[in-house]
N, C-alpha and C positions, 0 to 999 in steps of 0.2 A: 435587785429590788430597790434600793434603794437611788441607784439610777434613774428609773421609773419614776420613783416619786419625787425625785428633781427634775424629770422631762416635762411631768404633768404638772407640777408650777408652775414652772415657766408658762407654759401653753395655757393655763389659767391666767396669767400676768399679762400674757398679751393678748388674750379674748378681753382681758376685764379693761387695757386701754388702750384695743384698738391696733395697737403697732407695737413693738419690741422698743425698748429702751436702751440704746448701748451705752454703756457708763464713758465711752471715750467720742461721744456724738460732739459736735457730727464730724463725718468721716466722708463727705464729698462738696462738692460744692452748693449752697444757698442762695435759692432764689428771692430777692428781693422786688415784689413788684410796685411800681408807682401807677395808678391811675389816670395819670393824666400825661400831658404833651410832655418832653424835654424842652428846658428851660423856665417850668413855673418854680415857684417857690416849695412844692411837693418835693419834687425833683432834684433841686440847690441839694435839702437836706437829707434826702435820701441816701443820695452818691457820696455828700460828707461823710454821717455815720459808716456807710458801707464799708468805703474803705479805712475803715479805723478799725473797725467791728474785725475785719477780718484778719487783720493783724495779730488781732489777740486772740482767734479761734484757728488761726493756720490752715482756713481753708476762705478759696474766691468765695464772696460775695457779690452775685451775678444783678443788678440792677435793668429793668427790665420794664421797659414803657407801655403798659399795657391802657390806653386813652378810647373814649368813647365815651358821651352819652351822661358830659358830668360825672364820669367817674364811676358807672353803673358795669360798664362792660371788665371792668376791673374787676371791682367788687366781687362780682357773680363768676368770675374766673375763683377767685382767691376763695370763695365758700366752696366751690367743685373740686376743691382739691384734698390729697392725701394729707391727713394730720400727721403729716409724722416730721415734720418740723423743718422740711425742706423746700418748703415754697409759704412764704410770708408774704406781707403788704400792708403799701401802708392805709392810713384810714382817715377819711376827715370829716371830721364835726362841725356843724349838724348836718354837711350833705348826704353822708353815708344814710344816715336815718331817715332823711326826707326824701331820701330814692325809698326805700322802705316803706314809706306811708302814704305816700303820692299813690294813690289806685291809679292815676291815669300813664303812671311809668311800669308798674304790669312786673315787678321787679319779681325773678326769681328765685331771692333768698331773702330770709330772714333777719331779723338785728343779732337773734342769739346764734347765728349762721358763723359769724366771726367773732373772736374773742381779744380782748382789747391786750398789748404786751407791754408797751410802755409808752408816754406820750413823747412829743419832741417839743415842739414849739406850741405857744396861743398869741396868733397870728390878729391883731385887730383889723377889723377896714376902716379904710381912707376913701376917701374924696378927691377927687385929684383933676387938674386941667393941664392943658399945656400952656410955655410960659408964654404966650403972646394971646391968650385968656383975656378977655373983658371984665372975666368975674376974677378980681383980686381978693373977695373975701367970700365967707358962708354967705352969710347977705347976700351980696351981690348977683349969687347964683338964684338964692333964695325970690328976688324981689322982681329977676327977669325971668326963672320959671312962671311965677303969677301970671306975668304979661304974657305970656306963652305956651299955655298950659297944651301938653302934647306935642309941641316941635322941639326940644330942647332933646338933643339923642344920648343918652344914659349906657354905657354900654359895664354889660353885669357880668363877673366871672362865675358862669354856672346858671342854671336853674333850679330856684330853691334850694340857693348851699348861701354858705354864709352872707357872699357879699350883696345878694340880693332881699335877702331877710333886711340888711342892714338899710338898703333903699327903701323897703317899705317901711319902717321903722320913720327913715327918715320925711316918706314923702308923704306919711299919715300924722305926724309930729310938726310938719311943715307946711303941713295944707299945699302942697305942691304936688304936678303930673305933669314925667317926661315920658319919652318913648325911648322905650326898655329895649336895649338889643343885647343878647347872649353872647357866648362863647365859651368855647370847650378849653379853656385853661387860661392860664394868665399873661404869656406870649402874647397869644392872635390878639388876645383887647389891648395890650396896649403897644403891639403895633397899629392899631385900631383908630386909639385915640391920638397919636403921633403923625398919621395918614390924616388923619383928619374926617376919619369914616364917623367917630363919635364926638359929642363935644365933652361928655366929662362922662369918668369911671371909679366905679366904685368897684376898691379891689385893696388886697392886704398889704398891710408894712413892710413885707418880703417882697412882695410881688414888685413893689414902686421902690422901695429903694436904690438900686442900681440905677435907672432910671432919673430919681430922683438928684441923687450925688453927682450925675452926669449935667445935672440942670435942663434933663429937657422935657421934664413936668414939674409944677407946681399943685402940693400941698394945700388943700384948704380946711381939712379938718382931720381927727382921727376919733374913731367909733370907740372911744373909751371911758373911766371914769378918773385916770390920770394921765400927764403929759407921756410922750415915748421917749427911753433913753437917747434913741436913734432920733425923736424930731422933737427938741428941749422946746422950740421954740412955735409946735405947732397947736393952736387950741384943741381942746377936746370938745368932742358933741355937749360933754355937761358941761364946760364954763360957758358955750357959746347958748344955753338955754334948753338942751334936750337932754334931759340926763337920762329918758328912757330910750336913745336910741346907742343902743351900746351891741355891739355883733364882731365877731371874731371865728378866725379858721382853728380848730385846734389837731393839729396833725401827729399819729405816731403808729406807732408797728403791731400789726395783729397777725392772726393765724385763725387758719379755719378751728370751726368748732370741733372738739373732740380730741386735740393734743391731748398728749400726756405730763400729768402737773410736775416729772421731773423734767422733763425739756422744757416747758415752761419758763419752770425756776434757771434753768440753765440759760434761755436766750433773752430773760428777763436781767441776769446778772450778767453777762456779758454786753447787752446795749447796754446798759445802765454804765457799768465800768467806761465805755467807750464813750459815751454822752456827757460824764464827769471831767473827761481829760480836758485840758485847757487846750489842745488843737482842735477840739472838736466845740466847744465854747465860742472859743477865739473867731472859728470860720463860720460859724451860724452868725455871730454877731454882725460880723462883716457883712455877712449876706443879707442883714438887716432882719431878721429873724428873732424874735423874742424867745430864748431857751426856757421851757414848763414842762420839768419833766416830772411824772406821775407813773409811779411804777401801779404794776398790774389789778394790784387790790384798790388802789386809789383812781386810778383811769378806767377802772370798771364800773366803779361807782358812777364816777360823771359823765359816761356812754352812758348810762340807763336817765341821768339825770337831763341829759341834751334828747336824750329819744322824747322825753316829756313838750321842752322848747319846740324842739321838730313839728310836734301834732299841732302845736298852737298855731305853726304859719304855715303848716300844710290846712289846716281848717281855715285857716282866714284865705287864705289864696281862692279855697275851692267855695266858699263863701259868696263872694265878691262875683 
């Protein structure tokens, strides 16, 4: 009898969330998916945590490119899956949400489809040319788009994800119109703008730093309201006169809806440990990467807080 009424627990415990809870979880390998190309700045910090994370949980952490569609064919993977803690992803703000609200992107999940675990980085956008540029300052670009309104080529990582919020911010604040070209991740643009396919790109501190360090773009502004550790010396949109054009990537690890709140707490405390280590600090920094990490109850908050942002430039876009 009383067997019984420890089978029928259980089997209540795991009706009421979903999947069975092993107290020695997990117990095979973790899928870790990025949505976008290998080599953007998603990606940098993914494969850093990964292999850290795994270290301290003794099992692979399988990192796993799943690109399409700004980040939507990901997405819509990582909401299709089993909550039971063995296939994650990560997530970035506000594109994730602007895939969501975009009617004309037909998305088939929801925001409350995936559940926010912890943040990693909050990734500002840049402005950037290459150095053999005529535009050596904001200005400069500023006063030859006027004379050219529509030929100047703007190339944007994403549709209606951050760095192109950040262009319209900036191109409604500056009285200025270039012609917008896209791209599915942060590689293709600025191989892009280096070919010489674009003239200037807007895209994150991650994404250009490497790049940048190598000297083969030039910096001309950063989408913030303070200078960046990583560019002491480069103006911010507010000193240069826009202090409302301010836009950032903010990227970190979620799981479909429906986990169960001890694996939660479990892969909440385990990145978190791993994101704290000073080799996991040390090589985000490097990578030029701004570390903001925002455990579960506080990065939950500010996914519902950027779903708000989201609406604002998904109605102006569809406005216009």
């Amino acid at each position: 009898m009383k067997g019984k009424w420890i089978f029928g627990l259980a089997a209540l415990l795991v009706a009421f969330v979903g999947v069975p809870y092993a107290a020695d979880y997990p117990t095979r390998p973790i899928t870790l998916q990025i949505p976008y190309p290998a080599g953007g700045s998603t990606d940098v910090g993914g494969r850093i945590v990964a292999a850290i994370a795994e270290k301290l949980i003794g099992q692979p952490i399988v990192v796993l490119n799943k690109a399409g569609a700004g980040g939507q064919v990901g997405w819509t993977e990582l909401a299709r899956q089993k909550p039971d803690g063995y296939y994650l992803g990560y997530i970035n703000l506000p594109h994730l949400l602007t895939t969501v609200l975009d009617p004309e992107r037909k998305a088939l999940f929801k925001a409350d489809d995936i559940v926010p675990i912890i943040s990693q980085a909050l990734d500002p956008t840049t402005i950037s040319v290459r150095p053999d540029s005529p535009w050596k300052t904001l200005k400069d670009l500023i006063d030859d788009s006027k004379k050219k309104p529509g030929q100047i080529a703007a190339g944007i990582v994403g549709y209606l994800q951050d760095d192109e919020i950040g262009y319209l911010q900036f191109a409604e604040a500056a009285g200025v119109q270039m012609r917008m070209v896209y791209f599915d991740g942060a590689a293709p643009a600025i191989t892009a703008l280096l070919g010489k396919h674009v003239d200037v790109l807007f895209c994150t501190v991650g994404d250009n730093f490497t790049q940048w360090k190598a000297g083969r773009i030039r910096m001309l502004t950063i989408m913030d309201k303070e200078r960046s550790k990583f560019y002491p010396d480069l103006p911010t949109t507010a000193e240069l006169g826009f202090p409302t054009v301010l836009s950032a990537s903010t990227r970190g690890i979620a799981a479909p809806k429906g986990i169960p709140a001890p694996m939660m707490k479990r892969l909440e405390d385990l990145f978190h440990k791993a994101m704290m280590t000073k080799e996991h600090i040390d090589m985000l920094e490097k990578a030029g990467q701004p570390v903001k990490i925002m455990l579960s109850e506080e990065f939950g908050k500010y996914y519902w807080e950027q779903f708000n942002v989201a609406k604002k430039w998904v109605d102006y876009v569809r406005k216009k």
